[in-house]
Backbone as CSV, one residue per row, in Angstrom:
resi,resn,N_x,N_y,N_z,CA_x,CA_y,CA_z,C_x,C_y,C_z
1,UNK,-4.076,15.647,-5.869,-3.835,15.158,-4.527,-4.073,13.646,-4.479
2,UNK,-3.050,13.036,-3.653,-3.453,11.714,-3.795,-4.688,11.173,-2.917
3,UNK,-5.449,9.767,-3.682,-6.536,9.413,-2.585,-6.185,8.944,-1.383
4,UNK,-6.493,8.878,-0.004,-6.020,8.755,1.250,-6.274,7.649,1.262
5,UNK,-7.236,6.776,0.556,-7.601,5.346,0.993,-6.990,4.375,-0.412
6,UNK,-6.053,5.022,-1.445,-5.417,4.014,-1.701,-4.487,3.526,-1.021
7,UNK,-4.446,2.435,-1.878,-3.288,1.786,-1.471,-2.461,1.538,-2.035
8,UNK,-0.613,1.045,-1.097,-0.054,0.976,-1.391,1.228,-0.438,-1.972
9,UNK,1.610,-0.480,-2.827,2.598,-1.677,-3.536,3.518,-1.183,-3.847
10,UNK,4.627,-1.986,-2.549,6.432,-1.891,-2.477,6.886,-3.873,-3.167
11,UNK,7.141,-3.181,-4.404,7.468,-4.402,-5.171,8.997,-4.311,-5.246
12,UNK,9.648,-5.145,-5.345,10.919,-5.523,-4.922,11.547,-6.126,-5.897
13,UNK,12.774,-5.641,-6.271,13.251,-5.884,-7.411,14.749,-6.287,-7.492
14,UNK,14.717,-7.374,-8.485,16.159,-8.043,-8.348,17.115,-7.952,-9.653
15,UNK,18.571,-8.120,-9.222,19.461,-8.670,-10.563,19.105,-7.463,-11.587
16,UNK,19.202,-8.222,-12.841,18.740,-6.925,-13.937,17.614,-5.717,-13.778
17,UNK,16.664,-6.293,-13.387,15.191,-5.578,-13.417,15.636,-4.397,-11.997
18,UNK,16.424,-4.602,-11.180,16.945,-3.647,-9.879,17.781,-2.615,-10.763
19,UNK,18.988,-3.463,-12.164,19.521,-1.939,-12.437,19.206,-1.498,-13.224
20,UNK,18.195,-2.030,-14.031,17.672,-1.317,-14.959,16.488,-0.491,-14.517
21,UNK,15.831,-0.398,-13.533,15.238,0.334,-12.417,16.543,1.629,-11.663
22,UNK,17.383,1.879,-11.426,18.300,1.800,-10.567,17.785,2.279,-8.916
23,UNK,17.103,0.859,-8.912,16.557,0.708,-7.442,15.665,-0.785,-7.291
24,UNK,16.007,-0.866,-5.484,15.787,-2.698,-5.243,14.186,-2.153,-4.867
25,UNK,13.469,-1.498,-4.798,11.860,-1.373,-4.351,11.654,-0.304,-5.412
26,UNK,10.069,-0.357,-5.700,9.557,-0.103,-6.510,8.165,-0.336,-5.593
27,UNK,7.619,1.677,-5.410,6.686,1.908,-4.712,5.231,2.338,-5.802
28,UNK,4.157,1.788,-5.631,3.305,1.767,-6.813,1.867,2.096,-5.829
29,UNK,0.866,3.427,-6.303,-0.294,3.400,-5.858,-1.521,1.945,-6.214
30,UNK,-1.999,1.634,-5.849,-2.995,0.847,-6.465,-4.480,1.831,-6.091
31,UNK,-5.358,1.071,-6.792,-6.738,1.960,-6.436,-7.443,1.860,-4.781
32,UNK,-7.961,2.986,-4.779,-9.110,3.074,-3.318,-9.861,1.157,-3.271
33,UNK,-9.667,0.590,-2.189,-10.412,-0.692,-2.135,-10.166,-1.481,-3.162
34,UNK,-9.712,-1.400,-3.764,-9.635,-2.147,-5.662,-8.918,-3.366,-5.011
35,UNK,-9.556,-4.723,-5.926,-8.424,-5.240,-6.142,-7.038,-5.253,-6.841
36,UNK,-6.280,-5.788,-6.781,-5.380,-5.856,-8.140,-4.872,-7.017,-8.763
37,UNK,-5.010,-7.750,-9.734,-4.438,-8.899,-10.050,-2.754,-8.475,-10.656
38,UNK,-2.124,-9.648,-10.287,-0.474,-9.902,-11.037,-0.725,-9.571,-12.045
39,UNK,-1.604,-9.452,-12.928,-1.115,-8.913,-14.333,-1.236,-7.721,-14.565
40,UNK,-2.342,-6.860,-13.636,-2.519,-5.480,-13.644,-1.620,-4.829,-13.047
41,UNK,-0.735,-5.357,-12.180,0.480,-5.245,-11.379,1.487,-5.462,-12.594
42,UNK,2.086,-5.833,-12.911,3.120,-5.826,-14.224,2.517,-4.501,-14.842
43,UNK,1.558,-4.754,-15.506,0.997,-3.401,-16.536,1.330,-1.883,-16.056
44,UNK,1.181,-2.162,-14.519,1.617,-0.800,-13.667,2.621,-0.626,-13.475
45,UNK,3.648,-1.727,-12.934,5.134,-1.718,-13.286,5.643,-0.771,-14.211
46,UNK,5.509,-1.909,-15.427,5.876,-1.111,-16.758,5.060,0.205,-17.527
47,UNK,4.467,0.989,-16.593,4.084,2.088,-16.436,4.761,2.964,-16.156
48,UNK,4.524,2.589,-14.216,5.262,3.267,-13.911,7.078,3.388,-14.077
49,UNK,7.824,2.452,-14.477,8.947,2.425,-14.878,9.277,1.737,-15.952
50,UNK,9.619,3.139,-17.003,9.852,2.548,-18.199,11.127,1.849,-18.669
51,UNK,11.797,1.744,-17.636,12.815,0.719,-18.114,12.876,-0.473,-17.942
52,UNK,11.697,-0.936,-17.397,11.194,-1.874,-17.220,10.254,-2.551,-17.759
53,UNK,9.881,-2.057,-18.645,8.333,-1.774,-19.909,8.773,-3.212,-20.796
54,UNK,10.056,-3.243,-21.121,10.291,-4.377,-22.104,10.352,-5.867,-21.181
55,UNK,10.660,-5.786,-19.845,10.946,-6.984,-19.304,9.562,-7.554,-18.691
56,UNK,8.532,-6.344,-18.259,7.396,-6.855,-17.673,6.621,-7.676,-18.045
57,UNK,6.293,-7.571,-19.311,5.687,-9.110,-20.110,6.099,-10.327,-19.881
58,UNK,7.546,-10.176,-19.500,7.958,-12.005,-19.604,8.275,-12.489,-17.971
59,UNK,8.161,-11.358,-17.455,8.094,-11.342,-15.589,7.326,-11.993,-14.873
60,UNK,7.217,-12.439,-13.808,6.182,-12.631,-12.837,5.916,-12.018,-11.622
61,UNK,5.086,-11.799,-10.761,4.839,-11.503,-9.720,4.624,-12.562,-9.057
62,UNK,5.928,-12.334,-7.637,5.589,-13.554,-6.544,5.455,-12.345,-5.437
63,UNK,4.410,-13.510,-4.304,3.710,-12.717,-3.388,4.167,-13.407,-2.455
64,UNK,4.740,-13.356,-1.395,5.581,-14.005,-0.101,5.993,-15.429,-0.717
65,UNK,6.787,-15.432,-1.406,7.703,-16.145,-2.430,6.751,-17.258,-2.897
66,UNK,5.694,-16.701,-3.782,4.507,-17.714,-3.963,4.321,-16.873,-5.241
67,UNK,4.997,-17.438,-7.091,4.425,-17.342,-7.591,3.051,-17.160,-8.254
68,UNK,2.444,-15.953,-8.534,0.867,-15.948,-8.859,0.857,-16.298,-10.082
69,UNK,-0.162,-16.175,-10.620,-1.153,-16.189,-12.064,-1.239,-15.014,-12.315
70,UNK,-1.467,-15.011,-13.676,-1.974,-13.305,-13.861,-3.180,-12.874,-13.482
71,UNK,-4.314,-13.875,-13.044,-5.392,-13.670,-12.679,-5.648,-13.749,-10.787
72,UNK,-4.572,-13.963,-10.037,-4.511,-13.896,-8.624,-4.605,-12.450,-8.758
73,UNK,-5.084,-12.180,-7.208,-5.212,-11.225,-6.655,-4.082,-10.438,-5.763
74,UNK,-3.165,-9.356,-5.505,-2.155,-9.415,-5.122,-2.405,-8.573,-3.553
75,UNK,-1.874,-8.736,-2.574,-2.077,-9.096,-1.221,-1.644,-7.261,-1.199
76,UNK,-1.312,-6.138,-0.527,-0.409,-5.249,-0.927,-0.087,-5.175,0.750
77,UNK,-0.329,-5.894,1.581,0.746,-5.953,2.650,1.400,-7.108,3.078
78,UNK,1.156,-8.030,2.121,2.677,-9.221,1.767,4.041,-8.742,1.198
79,UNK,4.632,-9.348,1.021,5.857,-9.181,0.245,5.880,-9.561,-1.083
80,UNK,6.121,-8.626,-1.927,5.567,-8.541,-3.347,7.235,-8.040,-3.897
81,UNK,7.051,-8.934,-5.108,8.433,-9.118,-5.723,8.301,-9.161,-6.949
82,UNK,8.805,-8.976,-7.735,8.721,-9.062,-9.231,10.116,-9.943,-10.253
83,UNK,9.659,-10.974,-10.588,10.348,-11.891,-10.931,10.888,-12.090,-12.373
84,UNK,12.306,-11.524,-13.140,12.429,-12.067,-14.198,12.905,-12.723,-14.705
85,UNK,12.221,-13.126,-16.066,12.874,-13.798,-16.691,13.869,-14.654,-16.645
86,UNK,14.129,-16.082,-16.406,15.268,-16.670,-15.679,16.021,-17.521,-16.901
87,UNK,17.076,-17.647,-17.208,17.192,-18.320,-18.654,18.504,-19.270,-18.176
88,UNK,19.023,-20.311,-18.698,20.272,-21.093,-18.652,19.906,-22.260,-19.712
89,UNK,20.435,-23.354,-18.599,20.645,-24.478,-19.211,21.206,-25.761,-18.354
């Protein structure tokens, strides 16, 4: 049964990481009171969706379009997004 006092993370997903998901949100328990940092957030990501397992390492988590650290703390009733990999030239 789930705990009543976790909480919850609707991470939002774009471009590749949306179809290789095949979905734009990505709903994730976090712990009772816990914090969670951006990097424990990726780790859960690519947990919970393994098609996403290879991209989460090189990803970021932005929190109301505010790139974190892996060591920030992530808000879970902001807007939480998951950011990859961006490449050109």
């Amino acid at each position: 049964m789930a705990d009543p006092h976790a909480v919850m993370f609707e991470v939002r997903l774009f471009g590749p990481q949306a179809q290789l998901a095949g979905r734009r949100v990505l709903e994730l328990d976090g712990p009772a009171g816990g914090a969670v940092t951006a990097g424990q957030l990726l780790e859960r990501i690519a947990e919970a969706c393994p098609a996403l397992a290879a991209s989460a390492p090189a990803s970021r988590v932005a929190v109301d379009h505010r790139v974190l650290a892996p060591e920030d703390v992530v808000d879970p009733a902001a807007e939480v997004a998951l950011i990859g990999l961006i490449s050109g030239g």
